[in-house]
HTML snippet that shows the backbone in 3Dmol.js (N, CA, C, O; Angstrom):
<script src="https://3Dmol.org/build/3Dmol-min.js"></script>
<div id="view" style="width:600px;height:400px;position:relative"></div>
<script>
const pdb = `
ATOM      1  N   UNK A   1       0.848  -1.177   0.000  1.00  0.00           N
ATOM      2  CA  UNK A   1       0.000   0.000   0.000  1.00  0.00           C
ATOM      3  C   UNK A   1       0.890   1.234   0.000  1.00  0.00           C
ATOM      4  O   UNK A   1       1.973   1.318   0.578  1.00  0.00           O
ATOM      5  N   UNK A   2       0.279   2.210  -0.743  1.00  0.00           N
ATOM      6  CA  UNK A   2       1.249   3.557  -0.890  1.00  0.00           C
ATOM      7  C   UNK A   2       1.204   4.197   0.132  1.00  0.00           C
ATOM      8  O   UNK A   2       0.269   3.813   0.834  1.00  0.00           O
ATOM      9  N   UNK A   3       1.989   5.311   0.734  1.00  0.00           N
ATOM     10  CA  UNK A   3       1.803   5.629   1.763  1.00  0.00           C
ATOM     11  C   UNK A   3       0.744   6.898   1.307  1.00  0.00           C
ATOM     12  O   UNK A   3       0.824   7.398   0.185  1.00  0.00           O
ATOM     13  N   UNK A   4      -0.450   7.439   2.519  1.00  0.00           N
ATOM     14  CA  UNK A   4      -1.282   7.975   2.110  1.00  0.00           C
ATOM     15  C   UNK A   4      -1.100   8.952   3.544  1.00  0.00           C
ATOM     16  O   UNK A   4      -0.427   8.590   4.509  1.00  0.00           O
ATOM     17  N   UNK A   5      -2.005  10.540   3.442  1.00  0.00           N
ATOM     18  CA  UNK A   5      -2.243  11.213   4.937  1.00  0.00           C
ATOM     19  C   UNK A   5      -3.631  11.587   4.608  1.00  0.00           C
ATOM     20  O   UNK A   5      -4.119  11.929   3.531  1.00  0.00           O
ATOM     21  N   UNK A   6      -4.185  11.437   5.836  1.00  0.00           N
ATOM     22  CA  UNK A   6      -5.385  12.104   6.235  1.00  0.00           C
ATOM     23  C   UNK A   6      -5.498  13.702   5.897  1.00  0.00           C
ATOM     24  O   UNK A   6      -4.719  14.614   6.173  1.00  0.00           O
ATOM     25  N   UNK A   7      -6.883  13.717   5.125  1.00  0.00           N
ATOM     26  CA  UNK A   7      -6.684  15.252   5.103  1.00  0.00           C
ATOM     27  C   UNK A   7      -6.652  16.318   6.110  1.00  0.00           C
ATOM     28  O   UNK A   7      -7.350  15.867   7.018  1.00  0.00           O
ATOM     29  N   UNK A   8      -6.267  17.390   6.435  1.00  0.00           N
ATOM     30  CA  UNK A   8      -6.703  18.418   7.891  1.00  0.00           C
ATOM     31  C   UNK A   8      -7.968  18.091   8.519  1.00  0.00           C
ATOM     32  O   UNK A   8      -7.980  17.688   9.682  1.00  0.00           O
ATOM     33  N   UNK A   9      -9.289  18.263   7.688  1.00  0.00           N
ATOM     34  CA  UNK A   9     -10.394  18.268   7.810  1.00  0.00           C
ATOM     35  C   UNK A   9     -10.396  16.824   8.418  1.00  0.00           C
ATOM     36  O   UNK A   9     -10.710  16.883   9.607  1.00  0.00           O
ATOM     37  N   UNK A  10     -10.113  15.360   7.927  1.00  0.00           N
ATOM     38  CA  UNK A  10     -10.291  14.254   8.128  1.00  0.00           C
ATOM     39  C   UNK A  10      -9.726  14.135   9.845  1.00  0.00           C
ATOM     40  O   UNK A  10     -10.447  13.849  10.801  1.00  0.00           O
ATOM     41  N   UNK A  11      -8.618  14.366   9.879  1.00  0.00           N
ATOM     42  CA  UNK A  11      -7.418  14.271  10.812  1.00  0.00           C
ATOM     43  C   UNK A  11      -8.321  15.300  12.165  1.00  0.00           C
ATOM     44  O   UNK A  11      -8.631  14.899  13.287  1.00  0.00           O
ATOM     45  N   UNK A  12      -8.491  16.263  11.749  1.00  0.00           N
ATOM     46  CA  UNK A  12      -9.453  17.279  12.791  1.00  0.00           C
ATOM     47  C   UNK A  12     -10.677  16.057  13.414  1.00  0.00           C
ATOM     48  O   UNK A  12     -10.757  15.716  14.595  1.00  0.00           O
ATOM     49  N   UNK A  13     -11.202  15.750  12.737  1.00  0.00           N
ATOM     50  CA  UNK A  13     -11.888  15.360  13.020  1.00  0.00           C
ATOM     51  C   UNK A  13     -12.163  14.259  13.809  1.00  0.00           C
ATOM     52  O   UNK A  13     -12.960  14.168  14.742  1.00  0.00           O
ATOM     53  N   UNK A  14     -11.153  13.133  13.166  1.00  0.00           N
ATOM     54  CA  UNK A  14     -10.962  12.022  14.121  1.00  0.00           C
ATOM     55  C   UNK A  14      -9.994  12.211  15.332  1.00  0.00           C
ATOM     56  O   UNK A  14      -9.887  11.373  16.228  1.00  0.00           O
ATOM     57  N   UNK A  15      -9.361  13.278  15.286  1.00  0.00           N
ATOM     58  CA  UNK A  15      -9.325  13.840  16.597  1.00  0.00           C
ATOM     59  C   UNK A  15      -9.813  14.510  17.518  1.00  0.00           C
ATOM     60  O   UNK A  15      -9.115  14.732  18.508  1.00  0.00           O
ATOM     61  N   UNK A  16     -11.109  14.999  17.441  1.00  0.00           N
ATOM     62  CA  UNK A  16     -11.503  15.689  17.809  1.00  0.00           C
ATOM     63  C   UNK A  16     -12.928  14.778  18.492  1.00  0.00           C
ATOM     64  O   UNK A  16     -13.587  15.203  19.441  1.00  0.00           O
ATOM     65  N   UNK A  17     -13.243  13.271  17.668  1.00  0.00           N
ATOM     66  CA  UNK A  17     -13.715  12.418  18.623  1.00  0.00           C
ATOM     67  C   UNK A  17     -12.870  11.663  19.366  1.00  0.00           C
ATOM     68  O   UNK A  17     -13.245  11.389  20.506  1.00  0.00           O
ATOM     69  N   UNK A  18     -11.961  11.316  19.044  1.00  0.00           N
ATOM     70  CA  UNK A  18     -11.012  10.875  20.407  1.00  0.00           C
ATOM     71  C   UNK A  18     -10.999  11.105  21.262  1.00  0.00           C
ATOM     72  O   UNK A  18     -11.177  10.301  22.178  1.00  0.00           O
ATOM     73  N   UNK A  19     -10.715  12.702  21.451  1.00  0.00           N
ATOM     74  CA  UNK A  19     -11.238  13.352  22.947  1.00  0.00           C
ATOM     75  C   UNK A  19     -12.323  12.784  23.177  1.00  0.00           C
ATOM     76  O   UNK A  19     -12.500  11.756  23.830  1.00  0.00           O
ATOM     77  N   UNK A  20     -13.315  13.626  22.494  1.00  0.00           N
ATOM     78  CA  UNK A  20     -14.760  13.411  23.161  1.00  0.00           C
ATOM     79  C   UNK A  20     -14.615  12.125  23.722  1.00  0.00           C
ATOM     80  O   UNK A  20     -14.853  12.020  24.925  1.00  0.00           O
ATOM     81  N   UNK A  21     -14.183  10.871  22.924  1.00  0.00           N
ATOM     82  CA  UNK A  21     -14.231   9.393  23.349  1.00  0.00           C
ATOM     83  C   UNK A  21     -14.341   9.379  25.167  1.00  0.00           C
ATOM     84  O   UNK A  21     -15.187   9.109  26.019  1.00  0.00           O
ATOM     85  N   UNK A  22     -12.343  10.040  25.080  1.00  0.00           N
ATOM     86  CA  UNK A  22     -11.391  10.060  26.500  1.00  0.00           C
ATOM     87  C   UNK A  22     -12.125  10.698  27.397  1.00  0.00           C
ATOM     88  O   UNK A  22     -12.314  10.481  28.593  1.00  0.00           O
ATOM     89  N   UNK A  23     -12.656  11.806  26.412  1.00  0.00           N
ATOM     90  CA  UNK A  23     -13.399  12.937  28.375  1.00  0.00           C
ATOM     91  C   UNK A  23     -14.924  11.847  28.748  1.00  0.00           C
ATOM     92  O   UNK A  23     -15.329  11.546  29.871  1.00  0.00           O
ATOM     93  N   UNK A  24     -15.417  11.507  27.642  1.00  0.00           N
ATOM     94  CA  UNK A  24     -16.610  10.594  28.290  1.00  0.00           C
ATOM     95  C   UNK A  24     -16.533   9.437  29.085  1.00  0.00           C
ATOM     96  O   UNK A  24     -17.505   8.949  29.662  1.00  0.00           O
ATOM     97  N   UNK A  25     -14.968   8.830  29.135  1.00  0.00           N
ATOM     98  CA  UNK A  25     -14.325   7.617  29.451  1.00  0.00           C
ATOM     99  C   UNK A  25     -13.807   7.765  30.997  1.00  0.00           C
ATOM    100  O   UNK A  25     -13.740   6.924  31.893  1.00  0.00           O
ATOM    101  N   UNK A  26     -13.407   9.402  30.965  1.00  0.00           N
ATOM    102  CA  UNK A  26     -12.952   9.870  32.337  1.00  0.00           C
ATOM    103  C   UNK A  26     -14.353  10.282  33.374  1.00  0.00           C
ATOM    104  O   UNK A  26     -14.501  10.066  34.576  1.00  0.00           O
ATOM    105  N   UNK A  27     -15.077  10.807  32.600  1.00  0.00           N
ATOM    106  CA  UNK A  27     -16.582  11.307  32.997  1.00  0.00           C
ATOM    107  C   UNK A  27     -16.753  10.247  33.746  1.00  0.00           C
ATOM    108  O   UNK A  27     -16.690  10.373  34.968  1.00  0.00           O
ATOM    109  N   UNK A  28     -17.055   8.729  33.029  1.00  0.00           N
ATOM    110  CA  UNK A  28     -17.454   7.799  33.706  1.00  0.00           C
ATOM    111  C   UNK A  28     -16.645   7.603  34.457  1.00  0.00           C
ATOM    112  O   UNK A  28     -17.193   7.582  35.559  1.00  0.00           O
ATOM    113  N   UNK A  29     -15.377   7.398  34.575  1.00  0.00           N
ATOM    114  CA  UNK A  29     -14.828   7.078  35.971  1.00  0.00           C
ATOM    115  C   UNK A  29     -14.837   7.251  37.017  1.00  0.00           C
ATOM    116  O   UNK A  29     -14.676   6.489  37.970  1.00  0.00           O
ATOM    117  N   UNK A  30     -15.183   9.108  36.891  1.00  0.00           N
ATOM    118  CA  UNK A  30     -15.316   9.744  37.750  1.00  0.00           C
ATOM    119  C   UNK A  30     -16.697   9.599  38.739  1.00  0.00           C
ATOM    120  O   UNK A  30     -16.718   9.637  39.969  1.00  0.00           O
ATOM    121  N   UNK A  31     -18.008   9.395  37.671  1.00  0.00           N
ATOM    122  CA  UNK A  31     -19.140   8.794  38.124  1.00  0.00           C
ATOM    123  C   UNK A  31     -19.472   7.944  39.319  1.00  0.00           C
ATOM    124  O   UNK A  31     -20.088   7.980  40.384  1.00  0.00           O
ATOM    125  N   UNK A  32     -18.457   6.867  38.286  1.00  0.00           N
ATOM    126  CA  UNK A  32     -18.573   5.672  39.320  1.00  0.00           C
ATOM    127  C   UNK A  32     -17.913   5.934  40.617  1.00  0.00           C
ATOM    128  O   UNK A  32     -18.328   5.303  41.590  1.00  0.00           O
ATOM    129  N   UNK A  33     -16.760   6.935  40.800  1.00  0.00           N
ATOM    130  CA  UNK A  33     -15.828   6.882  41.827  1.00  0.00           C
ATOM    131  C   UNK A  33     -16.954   7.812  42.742  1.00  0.00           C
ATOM    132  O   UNK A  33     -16.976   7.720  43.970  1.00  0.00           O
ATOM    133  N   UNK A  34     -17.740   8.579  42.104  1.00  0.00           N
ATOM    134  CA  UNK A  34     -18.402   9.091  43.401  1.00  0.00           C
ATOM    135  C   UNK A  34     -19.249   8.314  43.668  1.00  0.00           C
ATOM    136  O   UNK A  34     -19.738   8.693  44.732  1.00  0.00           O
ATOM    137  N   UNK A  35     -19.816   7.270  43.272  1.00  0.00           N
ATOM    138  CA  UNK A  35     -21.050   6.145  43.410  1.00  0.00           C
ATOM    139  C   UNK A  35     -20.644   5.635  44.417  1.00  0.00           C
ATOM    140  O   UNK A  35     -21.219   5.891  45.475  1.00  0.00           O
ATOM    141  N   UNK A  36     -19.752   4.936  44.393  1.00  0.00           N
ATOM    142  CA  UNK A  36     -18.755   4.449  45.258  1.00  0.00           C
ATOM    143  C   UNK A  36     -18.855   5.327  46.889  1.00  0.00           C
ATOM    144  O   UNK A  36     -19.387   5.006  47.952  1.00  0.00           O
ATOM    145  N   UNK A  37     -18.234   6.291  46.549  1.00  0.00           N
ATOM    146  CA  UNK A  37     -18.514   6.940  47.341  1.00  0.00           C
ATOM    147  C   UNK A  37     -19.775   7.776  48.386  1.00  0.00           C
ATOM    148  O   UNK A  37     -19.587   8.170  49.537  1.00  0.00           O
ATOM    149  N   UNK A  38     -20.782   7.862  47.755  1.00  0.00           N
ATOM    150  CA  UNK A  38     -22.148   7.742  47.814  1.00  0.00           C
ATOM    151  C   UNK A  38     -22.464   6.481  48.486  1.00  0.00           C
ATOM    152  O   UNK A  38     -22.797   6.320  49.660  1.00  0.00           O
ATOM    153  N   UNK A  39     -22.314   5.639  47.589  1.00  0.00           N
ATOM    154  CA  UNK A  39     -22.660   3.918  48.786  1.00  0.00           C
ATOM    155  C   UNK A  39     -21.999   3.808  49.908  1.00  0.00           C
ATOM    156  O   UNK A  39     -22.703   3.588  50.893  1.00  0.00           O
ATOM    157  N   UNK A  40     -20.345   3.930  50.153  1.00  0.00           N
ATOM    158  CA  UNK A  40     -19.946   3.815  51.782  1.00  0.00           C
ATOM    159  C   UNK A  40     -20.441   4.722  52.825  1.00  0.00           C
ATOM    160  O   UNK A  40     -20.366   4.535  54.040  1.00  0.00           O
ATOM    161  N   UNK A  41     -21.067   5.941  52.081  1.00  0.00           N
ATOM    162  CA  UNK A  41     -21.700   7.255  53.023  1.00  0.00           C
ATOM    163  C   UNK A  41     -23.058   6.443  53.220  1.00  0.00           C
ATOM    164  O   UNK A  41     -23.298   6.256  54.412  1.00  0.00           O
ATOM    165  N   UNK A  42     -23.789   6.035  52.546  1.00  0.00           N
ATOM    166  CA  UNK A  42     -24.844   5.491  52.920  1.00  0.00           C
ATOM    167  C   UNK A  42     -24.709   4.332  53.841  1.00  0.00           C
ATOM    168  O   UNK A  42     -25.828   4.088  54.293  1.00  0.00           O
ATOM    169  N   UNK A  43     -23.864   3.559  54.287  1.00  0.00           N
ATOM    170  CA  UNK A  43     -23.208   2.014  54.604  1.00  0.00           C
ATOM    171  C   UNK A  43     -23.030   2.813  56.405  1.00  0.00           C
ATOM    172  O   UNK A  43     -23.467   2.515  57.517  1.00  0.00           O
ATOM    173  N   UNK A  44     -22.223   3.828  55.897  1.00  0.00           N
ATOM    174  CA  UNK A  44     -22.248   4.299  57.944  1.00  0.00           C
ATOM    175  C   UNK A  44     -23.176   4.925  58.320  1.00  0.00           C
ATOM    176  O   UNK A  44     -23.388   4.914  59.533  1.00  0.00           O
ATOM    177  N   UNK A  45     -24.268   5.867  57.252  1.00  0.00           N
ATOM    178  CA  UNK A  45     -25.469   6.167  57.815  1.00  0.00           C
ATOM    179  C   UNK A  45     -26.375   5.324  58.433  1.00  0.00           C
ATOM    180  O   UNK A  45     -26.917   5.436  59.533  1.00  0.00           O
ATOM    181  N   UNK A  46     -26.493   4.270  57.391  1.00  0.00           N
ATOM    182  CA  UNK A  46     -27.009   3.236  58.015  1.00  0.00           C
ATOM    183  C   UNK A  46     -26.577   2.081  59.617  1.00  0.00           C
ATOM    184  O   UNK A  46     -27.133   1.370  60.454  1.00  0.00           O
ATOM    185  N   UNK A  47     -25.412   2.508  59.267  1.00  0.00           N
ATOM    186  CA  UNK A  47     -24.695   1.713  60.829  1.00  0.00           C
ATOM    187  C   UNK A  47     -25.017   2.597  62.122  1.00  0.00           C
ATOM    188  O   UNK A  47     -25.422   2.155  63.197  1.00  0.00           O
ATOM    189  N   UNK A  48     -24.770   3.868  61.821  1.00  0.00           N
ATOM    190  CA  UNK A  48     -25.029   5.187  62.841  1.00  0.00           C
ATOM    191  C   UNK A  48     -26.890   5.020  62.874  1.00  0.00           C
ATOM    192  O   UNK A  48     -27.338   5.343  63.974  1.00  0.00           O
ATOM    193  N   UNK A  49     -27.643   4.710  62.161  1.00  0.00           N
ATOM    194  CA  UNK A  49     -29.503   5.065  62.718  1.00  0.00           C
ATOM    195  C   UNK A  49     -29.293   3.217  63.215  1.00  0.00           C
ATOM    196  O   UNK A  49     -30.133   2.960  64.077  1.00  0.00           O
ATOM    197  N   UNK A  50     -28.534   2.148  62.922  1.00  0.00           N
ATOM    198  CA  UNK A  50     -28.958   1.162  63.684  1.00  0.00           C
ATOM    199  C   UNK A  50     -28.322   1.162  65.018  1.00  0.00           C
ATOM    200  O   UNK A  50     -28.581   0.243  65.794  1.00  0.00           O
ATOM    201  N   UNK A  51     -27.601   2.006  65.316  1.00  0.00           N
ATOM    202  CA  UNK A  51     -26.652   2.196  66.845  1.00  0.00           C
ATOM    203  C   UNK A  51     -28.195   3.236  67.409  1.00  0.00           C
ATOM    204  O   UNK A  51     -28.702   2.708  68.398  1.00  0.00           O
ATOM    205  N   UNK A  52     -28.760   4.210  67.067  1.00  0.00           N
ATOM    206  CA  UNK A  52     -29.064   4.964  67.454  1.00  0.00           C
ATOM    207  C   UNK A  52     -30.370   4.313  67.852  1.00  0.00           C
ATOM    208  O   UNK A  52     -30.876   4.855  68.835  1.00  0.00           O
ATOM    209  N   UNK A  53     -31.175   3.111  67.260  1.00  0.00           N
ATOM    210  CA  UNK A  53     -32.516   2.256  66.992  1.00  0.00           C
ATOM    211  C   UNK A  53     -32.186   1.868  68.273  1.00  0.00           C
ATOM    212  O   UNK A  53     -32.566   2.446  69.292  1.00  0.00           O
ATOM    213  N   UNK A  54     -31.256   0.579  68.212  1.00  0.00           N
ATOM    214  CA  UNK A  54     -31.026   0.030  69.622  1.00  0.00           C
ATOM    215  C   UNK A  54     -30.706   0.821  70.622  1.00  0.00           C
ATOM    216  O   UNK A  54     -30.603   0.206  71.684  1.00  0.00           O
ATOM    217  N   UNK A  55     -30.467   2.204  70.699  1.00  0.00           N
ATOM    218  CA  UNK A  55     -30.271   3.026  72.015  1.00  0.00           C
ATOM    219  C   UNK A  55     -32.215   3.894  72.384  1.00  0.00           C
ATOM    220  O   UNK A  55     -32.895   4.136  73.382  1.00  0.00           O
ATOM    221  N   UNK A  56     -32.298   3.997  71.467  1.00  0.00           N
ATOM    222  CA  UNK A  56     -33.918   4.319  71.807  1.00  0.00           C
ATOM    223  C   UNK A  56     -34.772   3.056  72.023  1.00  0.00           C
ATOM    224  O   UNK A  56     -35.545   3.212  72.969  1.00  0.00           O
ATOM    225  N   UNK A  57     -34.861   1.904  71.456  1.00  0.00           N
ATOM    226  CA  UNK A  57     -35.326   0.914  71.782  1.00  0.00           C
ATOM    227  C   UNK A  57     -35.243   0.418  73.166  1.00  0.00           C
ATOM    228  O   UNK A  57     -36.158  -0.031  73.858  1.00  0.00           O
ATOM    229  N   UNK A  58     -33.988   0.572  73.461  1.00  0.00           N
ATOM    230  CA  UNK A  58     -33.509   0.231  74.887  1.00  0.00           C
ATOM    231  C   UNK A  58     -34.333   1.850  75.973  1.00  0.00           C
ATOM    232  O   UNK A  58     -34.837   1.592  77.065  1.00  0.00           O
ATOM    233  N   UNK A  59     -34.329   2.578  75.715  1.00  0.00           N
ATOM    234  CA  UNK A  59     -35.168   3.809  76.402  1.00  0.00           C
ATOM    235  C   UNK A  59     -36.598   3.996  76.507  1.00  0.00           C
ATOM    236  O   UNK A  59     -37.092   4.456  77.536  1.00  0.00           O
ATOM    237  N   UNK A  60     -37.318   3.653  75.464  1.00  0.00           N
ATOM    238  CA  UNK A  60     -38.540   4.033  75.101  1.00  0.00           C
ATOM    239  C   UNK A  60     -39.120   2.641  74.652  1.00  0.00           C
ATOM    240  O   UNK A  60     -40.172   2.858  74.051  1.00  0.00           O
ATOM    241  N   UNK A  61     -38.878   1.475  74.704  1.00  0.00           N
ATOM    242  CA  UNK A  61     -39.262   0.200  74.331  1.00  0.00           C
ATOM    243  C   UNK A  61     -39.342  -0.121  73.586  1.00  0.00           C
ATOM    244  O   UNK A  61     -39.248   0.790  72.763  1.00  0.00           O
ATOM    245  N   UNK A  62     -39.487  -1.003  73.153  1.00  0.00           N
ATOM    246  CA  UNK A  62     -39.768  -1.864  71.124  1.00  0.00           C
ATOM    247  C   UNK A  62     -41.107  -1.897  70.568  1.00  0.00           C
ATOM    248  O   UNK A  62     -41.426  -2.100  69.396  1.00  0.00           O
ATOM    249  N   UNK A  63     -41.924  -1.646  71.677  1.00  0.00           N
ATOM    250  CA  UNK A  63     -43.717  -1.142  71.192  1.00  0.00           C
ATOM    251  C   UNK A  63     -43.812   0.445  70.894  1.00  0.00           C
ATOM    252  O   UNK A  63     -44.931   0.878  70.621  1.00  0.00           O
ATOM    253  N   UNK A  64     -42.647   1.406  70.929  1.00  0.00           N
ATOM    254  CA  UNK A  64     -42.688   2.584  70.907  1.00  0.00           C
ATOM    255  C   UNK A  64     -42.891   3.047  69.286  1.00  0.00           C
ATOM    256  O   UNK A  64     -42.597   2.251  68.394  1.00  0.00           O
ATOM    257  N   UNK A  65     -43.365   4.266  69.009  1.00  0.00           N
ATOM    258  CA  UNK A  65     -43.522   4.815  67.721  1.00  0.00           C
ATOM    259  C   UNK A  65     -43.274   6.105  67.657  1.00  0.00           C
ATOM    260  O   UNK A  65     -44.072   6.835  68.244  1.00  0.00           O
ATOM    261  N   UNK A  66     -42.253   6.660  67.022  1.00  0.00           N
ATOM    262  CA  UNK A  66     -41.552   7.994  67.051  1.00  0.00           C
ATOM    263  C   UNK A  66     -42.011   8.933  66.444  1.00  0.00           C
ATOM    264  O   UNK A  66     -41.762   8.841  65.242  1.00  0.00           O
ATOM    265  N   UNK A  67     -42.709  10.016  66.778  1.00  0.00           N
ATOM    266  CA  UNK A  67     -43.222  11.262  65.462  1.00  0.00           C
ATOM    267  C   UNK A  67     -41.659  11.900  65.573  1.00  0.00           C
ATOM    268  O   UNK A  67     -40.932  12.168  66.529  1.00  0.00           O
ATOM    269  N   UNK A  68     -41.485  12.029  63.808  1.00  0.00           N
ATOM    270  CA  UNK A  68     -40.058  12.582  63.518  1.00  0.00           C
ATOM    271  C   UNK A  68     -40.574  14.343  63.845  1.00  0.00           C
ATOM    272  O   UNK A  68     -39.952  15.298  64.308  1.00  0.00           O
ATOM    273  N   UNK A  69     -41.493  14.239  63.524  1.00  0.00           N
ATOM    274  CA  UNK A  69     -40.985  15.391  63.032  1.00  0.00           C
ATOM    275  C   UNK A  69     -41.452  16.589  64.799  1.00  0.00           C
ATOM    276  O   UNK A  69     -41.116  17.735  65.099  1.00  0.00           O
ATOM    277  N   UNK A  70     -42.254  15.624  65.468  1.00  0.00           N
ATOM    278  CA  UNK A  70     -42.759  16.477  66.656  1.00  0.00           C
ATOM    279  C   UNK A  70     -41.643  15.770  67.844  1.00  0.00           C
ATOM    280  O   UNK A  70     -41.461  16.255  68.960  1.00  0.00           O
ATOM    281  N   UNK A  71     -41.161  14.887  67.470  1.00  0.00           N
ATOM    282  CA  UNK A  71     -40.374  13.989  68.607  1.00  0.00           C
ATOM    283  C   UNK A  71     -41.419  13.091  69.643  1.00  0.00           C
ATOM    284  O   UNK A  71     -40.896  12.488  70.580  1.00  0.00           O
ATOM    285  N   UNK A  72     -42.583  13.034  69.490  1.00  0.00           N
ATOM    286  CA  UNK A  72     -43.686  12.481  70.486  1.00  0.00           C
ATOM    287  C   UNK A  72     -43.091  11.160  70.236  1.00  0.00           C
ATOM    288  O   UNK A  72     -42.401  10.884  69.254  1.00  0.00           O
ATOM    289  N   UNK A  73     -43.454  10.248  71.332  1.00  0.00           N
ATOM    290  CA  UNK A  73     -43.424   9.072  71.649  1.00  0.00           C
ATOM    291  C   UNK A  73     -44.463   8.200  72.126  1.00  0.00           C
ATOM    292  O   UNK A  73     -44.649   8.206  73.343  1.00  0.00           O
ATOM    293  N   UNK A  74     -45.214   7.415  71.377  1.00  0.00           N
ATOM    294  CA  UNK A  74     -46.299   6.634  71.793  1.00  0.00           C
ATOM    295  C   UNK A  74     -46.646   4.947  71.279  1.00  0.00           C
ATOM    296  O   UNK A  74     -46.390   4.351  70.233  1.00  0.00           O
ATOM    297  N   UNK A  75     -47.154   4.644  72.205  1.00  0.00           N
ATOM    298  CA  UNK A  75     -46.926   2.841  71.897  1.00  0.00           C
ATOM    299  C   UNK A  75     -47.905   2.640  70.329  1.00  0.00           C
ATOM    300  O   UNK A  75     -48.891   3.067  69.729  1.00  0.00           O
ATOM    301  N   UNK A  76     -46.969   1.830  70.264  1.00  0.00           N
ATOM    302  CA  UNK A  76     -47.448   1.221  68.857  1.00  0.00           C
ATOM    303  C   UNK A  76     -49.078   0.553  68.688  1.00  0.00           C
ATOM    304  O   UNK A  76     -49.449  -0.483  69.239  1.00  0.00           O
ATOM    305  N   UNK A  77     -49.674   1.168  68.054  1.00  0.00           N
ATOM    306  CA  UNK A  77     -51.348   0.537  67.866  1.00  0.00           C
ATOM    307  C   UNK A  77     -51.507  -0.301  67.044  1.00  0.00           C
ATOM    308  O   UNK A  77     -51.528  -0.089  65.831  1.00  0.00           O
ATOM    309  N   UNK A  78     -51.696  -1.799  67.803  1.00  0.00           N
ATOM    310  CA  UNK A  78     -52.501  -3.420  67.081  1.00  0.00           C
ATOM    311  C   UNK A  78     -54.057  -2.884  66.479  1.00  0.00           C
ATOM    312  O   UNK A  78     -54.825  -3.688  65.951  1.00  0.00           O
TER     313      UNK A  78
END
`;
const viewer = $3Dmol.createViewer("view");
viewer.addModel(pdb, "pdb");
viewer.setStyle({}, {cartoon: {color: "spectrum"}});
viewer.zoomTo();
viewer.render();
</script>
């Protein structure tokens, strides 16, 4: 095969998705690395309200029912 070059226009171009390719390739990495991160924040939230369950459970009993938003405390209705 003869040797051949890409024209400017050609060459622009397929460089110019390459990037795009790389920054969408890094985008995602980055994604996932905060996902990641997002899930272990959720992993000790969740460890911190089950420390906090068993310390009110142990105070207010296991028939108890919590209004969040008034803080009232009243037994659970069968």
């Amino acid at each position: 095969m003869s040797k051949q070059k890409l024209s400017k226009e050609e060459l622009s171009k397929l460089q110019e998705l390459n990037n795009a390719f790389t920054q969408a390739k890094i985008s995602l990495g980055d994604a996932e690395i905060q996902k990641v991160e997002i899930l272990t924040s959720i992993q000790a939230i969740k460890k911190e309200f089950a420390n906090l369950e068993k310390e009110l459970i142990k105070n207010y009993g296991e028939q108890s029912v919590i209004n969040l938003q008034t803080g009232e405390v009243t037994d659970k209705k069968e």
